[in-house]
N, C-alpha and C positions, 0 to 999 in steps of 0.2 A: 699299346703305344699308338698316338696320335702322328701318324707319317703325312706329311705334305710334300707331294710332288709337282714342283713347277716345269710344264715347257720350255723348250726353248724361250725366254723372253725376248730377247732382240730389243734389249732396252727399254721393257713397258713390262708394269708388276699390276699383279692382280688390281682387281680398283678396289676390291676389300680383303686384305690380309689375314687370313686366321691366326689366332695368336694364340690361341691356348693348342700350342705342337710342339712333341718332343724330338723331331729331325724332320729336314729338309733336306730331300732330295733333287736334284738338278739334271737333265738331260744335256747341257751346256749349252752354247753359243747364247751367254750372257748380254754381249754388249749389240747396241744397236748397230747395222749394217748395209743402211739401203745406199751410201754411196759404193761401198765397194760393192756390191753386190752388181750395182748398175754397171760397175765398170768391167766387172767380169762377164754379163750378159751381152754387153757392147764388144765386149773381144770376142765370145763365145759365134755370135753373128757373125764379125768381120773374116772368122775363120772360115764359116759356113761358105762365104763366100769368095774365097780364095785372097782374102787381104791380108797384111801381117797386123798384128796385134798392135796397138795404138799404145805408146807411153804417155802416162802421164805424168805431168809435171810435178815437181819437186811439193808444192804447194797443194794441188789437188789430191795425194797419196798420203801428205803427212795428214789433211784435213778428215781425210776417208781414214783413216789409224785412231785419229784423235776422238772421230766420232764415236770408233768402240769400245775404247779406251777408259770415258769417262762415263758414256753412259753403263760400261761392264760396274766399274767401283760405285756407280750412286744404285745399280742394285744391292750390289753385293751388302756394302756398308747396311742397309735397311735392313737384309731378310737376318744378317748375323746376328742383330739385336733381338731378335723371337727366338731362336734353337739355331742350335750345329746345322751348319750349310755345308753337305758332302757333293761333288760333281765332278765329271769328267769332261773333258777337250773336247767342244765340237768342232767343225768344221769353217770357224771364224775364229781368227787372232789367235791363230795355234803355235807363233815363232817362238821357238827358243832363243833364250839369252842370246848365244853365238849366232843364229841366224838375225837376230835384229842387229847386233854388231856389224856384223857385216851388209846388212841394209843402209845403217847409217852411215858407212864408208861408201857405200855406193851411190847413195844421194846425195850423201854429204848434208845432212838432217841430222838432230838430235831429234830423239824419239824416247817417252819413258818405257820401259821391260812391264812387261802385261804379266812375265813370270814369278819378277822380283814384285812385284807389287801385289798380285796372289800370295804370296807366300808370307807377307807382313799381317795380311791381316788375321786378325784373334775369330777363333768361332770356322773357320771357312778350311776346307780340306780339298785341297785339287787332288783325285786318285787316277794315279795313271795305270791304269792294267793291271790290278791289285783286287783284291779279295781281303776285306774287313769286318772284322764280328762286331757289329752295333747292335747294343740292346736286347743281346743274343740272337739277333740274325747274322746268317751270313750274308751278306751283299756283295756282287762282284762288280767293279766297275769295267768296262772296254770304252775306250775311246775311240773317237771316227776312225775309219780306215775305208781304203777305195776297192769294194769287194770284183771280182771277179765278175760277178755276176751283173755289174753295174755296166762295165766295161763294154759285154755282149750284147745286155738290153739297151744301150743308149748308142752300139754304135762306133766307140770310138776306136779309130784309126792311129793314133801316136802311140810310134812304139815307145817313147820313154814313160808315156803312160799306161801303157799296157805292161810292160817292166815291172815298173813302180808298184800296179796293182799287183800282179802275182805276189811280188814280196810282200806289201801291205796283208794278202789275204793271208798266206802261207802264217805270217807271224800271228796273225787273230786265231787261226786255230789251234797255234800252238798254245796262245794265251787262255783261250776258253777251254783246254782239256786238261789245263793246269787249275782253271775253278772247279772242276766236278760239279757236285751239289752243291748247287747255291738257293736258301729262300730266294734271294732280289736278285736280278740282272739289270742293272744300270747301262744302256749302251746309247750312242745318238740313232743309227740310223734304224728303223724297223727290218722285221725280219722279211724275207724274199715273200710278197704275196699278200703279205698283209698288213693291212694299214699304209700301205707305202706306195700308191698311185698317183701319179702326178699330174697335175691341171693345169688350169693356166691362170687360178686367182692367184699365184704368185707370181704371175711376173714370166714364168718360164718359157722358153722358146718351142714356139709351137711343135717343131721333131719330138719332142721331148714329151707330150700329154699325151696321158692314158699309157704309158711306158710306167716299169715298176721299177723303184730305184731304191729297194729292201737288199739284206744282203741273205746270201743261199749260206754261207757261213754261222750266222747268228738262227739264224733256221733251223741247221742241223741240230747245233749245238741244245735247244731246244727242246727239239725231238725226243734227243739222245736225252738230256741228263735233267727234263721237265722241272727247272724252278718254279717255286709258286707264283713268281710276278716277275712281269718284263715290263721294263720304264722305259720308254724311246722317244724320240720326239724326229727332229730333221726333216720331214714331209710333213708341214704343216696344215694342208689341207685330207691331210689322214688323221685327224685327231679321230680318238675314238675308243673302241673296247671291243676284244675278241679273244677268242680261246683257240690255243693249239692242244688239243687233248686237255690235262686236266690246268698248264699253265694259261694264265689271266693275262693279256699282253695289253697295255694303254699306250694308244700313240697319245701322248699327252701335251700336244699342241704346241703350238707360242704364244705370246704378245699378251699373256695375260694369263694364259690358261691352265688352270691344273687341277689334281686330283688330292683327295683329302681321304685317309682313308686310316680305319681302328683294324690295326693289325695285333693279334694276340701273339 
């Protein structure tokens, strides 16, 4: 089987497409993202420094939506036309239905469902925390979540994020001991240590480089239950290829970047 795994794109497809492939793989965060991105690093700063977070306006939030909105669909629409496009939730444009409802009440915006609109299209499979036998593999998908270990190494101080994360991790383990043996692990973030070091060609705020922002959860899991391959993407400047024992792990980049590979 002819497997193509894309990075994160962020809005930008390979510059030459392979077209003779029977699945595509996705680490997510499809749509382009450098306005919200920026405005998160702008809060992220103003925090650092004891400000409150800056709203933006009704017009600069819808603009920063729409950006990843459209550029998500004119991927997607292209790669569904080569093979089945399977992927999981990164950590851009993860609202549900009822949470965009209620965004649009609170800005009082109409905004389109990034959910409902995945869901329309033919060829394309969003898998949320599920386990699929393709082409007789089994593939596990895990979607982002704020591991524990992220919490420690970067630092953070909110308790409702420090909360959040416990529940976030607590439910990943229970998810990934409910896949056993899997051939594939499809997840965003890299495993704790590897592939998953942060710099500062992205933009990132200086506290923040040469800190590892892998999860110790997707690690163990791993360890413990060695699928043949681990897809991840999320630390874009960990693109790459390494072994935990006998599994194969790719951080498989963004903005263009993936792996192509004849799996028996």
């Amino acid at each position: 089987m002819k497997l193509l795994v894309i990075g994160d794109p962020h809005g930008k497809l390979l510059k030459r497409i392979p077209k003779k492939v029977d699945l595509i793989l996705c680490t997510g965060d499809f749509g382009k993202a450098d306005l919200a991105r920026k405005h998160s690093f702008e809060n992220s700063d103003r925090k650092k420094k004891g400000l409150i977070e800056k709203d933006y306006t009704k017009g600069e939030t819808k603009k920063a939506y729409m950006e990843i909105y459209n550029s998500t669909f004119k991927i997607l629409n292209k790669l569904i036309k080569i093979a089945p496009v399977y992927s999981i939730l990164g950590n851009v444009a993860t609202q549900t239905d009822a949470e965009m409802k209620k965004e649009e009440k609170e800005l009082k915006i109409k905004l389109p469902f990034m959910r409902k609109g995945l869901n329309k299209l033919k060829n394309f499979h969003l898998v949320r925390n599920r386990v699929r036998r393709i082409n007789g593999l089994r593939i596990g998908f895990l979607e982002f979540f704020t591991d524990n270990s992220w919490i420690k190494e970067f630092k953070e101080k909110g308790k409702e994020s420090i909360r959040e994360a416990k529940k976030e991790t607590a439910k990943a383990k229970q998810i990934l001991n409910g896949f056993a043996k899997l051939d594939i692990l499809v997840c965003h973030q890299p495993p704790y240590g590897i592939l998953d070091k942060v710099s500062g060609k992205e933009g990132a705020p200086k506290e923040w480089r040469g800190k590892h922002a892998g999860s110790k959860v997707i690690l163990d899991y791993i360890k413990k239950h060695k699928p043949k391959y681990v897809f991840c993407g999320h630390i874009h400047e960990g693109k790459g290829k390494k072994k935990i024992g006998k599994t194969i792990v790719y951080n498989t980049g963004c903005c263009g970047d993936y792996v192509l590979l004849d799996i028996k």
